[in-house]
C-alpha positions as CSV (number, residue, x, y, z in Angstrom):
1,X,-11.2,18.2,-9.8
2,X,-9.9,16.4,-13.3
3,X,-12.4,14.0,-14.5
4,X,-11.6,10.9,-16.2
5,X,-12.5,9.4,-19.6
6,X,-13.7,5.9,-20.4
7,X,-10.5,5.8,-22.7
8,X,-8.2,6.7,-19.6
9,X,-9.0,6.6,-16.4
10,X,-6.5,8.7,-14.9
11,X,-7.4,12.3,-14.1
12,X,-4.8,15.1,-15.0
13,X,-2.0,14.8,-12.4
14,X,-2.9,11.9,-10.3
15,X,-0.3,9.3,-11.0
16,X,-1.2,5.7,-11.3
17,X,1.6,2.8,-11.3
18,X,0.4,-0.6,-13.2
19,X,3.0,-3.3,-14.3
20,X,6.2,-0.5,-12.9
21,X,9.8,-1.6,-12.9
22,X,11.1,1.7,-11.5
23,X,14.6,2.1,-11.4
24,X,14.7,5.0,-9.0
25,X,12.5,6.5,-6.2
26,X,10.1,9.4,-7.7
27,X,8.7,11.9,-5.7
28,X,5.0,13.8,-6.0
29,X,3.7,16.7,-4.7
30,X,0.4,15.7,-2.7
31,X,-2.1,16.9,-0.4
32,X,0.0,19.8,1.5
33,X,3.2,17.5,1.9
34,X,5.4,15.3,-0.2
35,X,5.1,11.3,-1.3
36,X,7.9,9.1,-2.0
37,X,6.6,5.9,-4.3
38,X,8.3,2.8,-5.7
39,X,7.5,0.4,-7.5
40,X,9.3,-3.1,-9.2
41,X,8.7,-6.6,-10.2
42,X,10.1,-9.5,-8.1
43,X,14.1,-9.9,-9.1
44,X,14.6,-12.0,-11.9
45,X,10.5,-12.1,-12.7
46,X,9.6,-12.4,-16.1
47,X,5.6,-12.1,-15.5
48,X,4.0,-8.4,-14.7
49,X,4.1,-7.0,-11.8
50,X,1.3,-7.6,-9.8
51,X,1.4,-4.8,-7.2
52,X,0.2,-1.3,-8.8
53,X,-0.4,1.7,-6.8
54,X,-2.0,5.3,-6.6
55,X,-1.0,8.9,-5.8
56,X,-4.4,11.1,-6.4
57,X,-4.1,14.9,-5.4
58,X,-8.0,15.7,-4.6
59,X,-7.5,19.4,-4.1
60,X,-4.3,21.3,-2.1
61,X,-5.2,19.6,1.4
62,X,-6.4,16.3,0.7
63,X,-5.6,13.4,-1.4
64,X,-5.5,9.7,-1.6
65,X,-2.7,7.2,-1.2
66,X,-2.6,3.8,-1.8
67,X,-1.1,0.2,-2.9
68,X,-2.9,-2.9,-4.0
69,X,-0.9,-6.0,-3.9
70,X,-2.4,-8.9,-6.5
71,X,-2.7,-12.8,-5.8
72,X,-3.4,-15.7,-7.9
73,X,-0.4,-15.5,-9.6
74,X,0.5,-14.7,-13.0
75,X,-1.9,-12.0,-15.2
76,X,-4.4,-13.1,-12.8
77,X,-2.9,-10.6,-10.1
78,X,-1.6,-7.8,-11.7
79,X,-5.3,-8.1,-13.5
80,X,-7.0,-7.9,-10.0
81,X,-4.3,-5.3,-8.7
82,X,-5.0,-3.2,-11.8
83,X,-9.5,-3.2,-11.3
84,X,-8.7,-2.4,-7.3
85,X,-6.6,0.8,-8.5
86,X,-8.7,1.8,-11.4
87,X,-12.3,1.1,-10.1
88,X,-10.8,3.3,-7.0
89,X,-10.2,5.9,-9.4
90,X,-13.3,6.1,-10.9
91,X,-14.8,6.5,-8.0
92,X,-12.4,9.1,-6.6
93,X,-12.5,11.5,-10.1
94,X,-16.8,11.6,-9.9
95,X,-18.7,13.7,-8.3
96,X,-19.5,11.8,-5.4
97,X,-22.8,12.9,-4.6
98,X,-21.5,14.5,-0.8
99,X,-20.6,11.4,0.2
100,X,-17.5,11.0,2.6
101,X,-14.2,10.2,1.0
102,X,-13.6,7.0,3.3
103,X,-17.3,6.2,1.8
104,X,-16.2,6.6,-1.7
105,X,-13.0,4.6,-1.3
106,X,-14.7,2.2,0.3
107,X,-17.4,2.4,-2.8
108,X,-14.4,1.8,-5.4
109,X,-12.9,-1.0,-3.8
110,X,-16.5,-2.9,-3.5
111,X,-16.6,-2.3,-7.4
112,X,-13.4,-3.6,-7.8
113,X,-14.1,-6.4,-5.8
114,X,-17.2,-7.2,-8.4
115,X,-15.0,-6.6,-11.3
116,X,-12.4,-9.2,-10.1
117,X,-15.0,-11.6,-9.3
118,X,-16.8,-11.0,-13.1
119,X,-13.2,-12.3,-14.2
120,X,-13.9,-15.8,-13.4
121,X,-9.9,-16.2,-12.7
122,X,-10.1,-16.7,-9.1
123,X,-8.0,-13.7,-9.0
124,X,-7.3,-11.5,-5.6
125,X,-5.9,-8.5,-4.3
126,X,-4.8,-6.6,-0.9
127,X,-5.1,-3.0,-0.6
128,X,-3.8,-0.8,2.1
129,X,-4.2,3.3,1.3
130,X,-4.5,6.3,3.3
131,X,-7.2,9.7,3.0
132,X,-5.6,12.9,3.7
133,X,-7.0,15.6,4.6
134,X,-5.8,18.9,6.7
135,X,-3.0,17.3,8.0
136,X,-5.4,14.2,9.1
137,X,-5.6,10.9,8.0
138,X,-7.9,7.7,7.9
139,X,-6.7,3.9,6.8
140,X,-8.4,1.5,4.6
141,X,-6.9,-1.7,4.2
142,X,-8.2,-4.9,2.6
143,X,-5.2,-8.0,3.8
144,X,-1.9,-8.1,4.6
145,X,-0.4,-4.9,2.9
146,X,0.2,-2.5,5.6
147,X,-0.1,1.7,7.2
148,X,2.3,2.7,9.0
149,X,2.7,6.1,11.1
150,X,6.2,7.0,12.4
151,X,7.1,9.7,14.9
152,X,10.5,11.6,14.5
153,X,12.2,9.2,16.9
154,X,11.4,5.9,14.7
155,X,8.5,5.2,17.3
156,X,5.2,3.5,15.5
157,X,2.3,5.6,16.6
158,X,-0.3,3.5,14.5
159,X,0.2,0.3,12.1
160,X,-2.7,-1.3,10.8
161,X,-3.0,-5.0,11.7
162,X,-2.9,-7.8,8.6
163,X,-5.9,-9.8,8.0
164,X,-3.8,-12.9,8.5
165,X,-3.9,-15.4,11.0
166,X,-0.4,-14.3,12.1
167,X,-1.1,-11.0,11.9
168,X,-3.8,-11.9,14.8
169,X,-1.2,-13.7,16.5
170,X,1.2,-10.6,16.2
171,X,-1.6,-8.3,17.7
172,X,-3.0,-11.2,20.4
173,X,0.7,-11.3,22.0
174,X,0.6,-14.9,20.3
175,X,3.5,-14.2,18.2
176,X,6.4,-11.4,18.3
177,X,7.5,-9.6,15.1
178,X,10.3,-11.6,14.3
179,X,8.7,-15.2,14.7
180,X,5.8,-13.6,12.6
181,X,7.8,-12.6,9.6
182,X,9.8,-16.5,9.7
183,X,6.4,-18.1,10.0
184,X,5.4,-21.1,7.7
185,X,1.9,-19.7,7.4
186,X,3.3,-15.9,7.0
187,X,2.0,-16.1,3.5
188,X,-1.9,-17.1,4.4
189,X,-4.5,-13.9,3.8
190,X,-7.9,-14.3,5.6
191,X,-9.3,-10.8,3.9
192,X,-8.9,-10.0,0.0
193,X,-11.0,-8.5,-3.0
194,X,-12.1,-11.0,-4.8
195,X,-12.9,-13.6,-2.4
196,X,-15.9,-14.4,-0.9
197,X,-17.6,-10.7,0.9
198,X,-14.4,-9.2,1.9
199,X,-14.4,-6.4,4.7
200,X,-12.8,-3.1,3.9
201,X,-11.5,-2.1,7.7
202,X,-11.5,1.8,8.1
203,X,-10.0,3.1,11.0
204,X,-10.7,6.5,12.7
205,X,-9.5,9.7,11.7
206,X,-5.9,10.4,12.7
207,X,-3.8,13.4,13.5
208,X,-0.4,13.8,11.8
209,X,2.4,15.2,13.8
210,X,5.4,17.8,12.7
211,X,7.7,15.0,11.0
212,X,5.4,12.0,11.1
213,X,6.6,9.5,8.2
214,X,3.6,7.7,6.7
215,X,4.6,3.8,5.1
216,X,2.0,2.3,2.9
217,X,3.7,-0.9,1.6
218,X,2.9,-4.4,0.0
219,X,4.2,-7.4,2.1
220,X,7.6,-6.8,-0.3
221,X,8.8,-5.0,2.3
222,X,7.2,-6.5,5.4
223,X,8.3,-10.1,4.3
224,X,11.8,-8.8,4.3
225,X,12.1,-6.4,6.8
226,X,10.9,-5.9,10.1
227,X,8.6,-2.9,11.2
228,X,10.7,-1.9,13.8
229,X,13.3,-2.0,11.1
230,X,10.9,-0.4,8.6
231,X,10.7,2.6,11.6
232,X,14.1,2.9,12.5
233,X,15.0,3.6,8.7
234,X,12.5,6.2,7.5
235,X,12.8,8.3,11.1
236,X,15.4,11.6,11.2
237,X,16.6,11.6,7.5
238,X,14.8,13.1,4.1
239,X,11.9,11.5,2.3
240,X,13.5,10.6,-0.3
241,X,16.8,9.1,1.1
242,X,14.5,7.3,3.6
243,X,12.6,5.3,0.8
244,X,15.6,4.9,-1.0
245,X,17.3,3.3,1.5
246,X,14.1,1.0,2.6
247,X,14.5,-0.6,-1.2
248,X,18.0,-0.7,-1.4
249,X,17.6,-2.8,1.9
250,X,14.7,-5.1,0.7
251,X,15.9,-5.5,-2.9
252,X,19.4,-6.6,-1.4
253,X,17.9,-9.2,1.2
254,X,15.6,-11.1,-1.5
255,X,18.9,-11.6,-3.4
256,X,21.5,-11.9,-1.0
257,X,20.3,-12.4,2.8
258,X,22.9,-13.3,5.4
259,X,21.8,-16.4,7.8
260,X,19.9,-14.2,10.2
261,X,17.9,-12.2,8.0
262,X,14.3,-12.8,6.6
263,X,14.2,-13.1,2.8
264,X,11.1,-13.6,0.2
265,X,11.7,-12.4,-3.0
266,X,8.0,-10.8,-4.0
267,X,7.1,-8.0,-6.1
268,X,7.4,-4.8,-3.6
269,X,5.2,-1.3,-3.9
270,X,6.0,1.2,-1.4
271,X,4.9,4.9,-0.6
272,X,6.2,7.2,2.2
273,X,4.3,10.7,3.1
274,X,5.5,13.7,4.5
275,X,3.2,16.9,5.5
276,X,5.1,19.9,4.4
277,X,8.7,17.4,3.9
């Protein structure tokens, strides 16, 4: 494995995304499969970016995934987003001592959860990621930015559950999908780095299916679009068409919904993965 320097955290070929206005959909080699990422400032934004994301390729069969989605507004965000992402590196590119990798991860984003708190900004941050490893994977997620796992057919086989008091509604039968996403308090986050002793929820390990479409996405995309939309799109075409179409979709409702569509412009990170795709 790459180590990285003080100077630059980023280990040879791992791909880090901080302050990205991507004009086009780029695609990595990762873990045994393929991962579609995307990246882009709210339209019309003249502040950074405050979503940044990783791609890191531990070895040929396992790898790390993952988005971090920066509150507080402002450099305050993209600042938190940024120490969530790189403190997760760090963490990732040493040695590790034969810990577990959902034990590291969950080291790095404790770290970056000190670091934002050392800024004094009252800055925050989500995180939602993925391990891989042999065609498994585990979630991590820290607030509403969200996993997804999509069969062939566009059915969900597991979606992680915001830390949000709709997102509770959503899962408690409280509230369906599409009163959730037109919600006045859609925008409340009960779990985040930064804040108080946040809790980093890891969920057990999961087995990927032939085809299976992984979405790791800020609340850019599930703000604008609903998961069974979300589902629907990325199931029975290619990788790269399927997240090219998800930001074509988003981008065009934050600046031009019809009457019956949600719509909240936000900065929007996404990431599909594909085993072998």
């Amino acid at each position: 494995m790459n180590k990285m320097t003080d100077s630059d955290p980023r280990p040879s070929g791992w791909h880090i995304y901080l302050d990205s206005h991507m004009k086009a959909v780029e695609i990595i080699e990762v873990a045994g499969g393929r991962a579609a990422v995307f990246l882009t400032g709210r339209p019309g934004k003249t502040t950074p970016n405050e979503d940044a994301a990783l791609v890191a390729a531990l070895d040929a069969e396992s790898g790390v995934l993952g988005v971090a989605d920066g509150a507080g507004g402002l450099q305050a965000g993209a600042e938190a987003s940024r120490l969530a992402i790189t403190h997760l590196t760090r963490e990732l590119a040493g040695e590790g001592a034969g810990r577990a990798l959902h034990e590291r991860i969950v080291s790095g984003l404790q770290a970056a959860h000190d670091g934002i708190r050392q800024l004094g900004l009252g800055a925050a941050t989500t995180f939602a990621g993925i391990q891989l490893e042999r065609e498994s994977l585990r979630t991590m997620h820290v607030g509403d930015s969200v996993v997804m796992v999509v069969g062939r057919k566009g059915n969900r086989r597991l979606q992680t559950v915001p830390h949000s008091p709709v997102g509770y509604a959503v899962q408690a039968g409280v509230l369906n999908e599409r009163e959730a996403i037109c919600h006045q308090d859609l925008h409340l986050v009960s779990n985040l780095l930064g804040v108080d002793t946040p809790e980093v929820e890891v969920g057990e390990p999961f087995r990927l299916e032939a085809d299976d479409t992984v979405v790791i996405a800020s609340d850019g995309l599930f703000d604008n679009l609903l998961a069974e939309e979300v589902a629907k799109r990325v199931a029975g075409t290619d990788l790269e068409s399927a997240a090219t179409n998800l930001v074509g979709e988003t981008l065009r409702r934050m600046l031009d919904p019809d009457g019956f569509e949600p719509s909240k412009p936000d900065d929007l990170s996404l990431i599909l993965f594909r085993f072998g795709a």
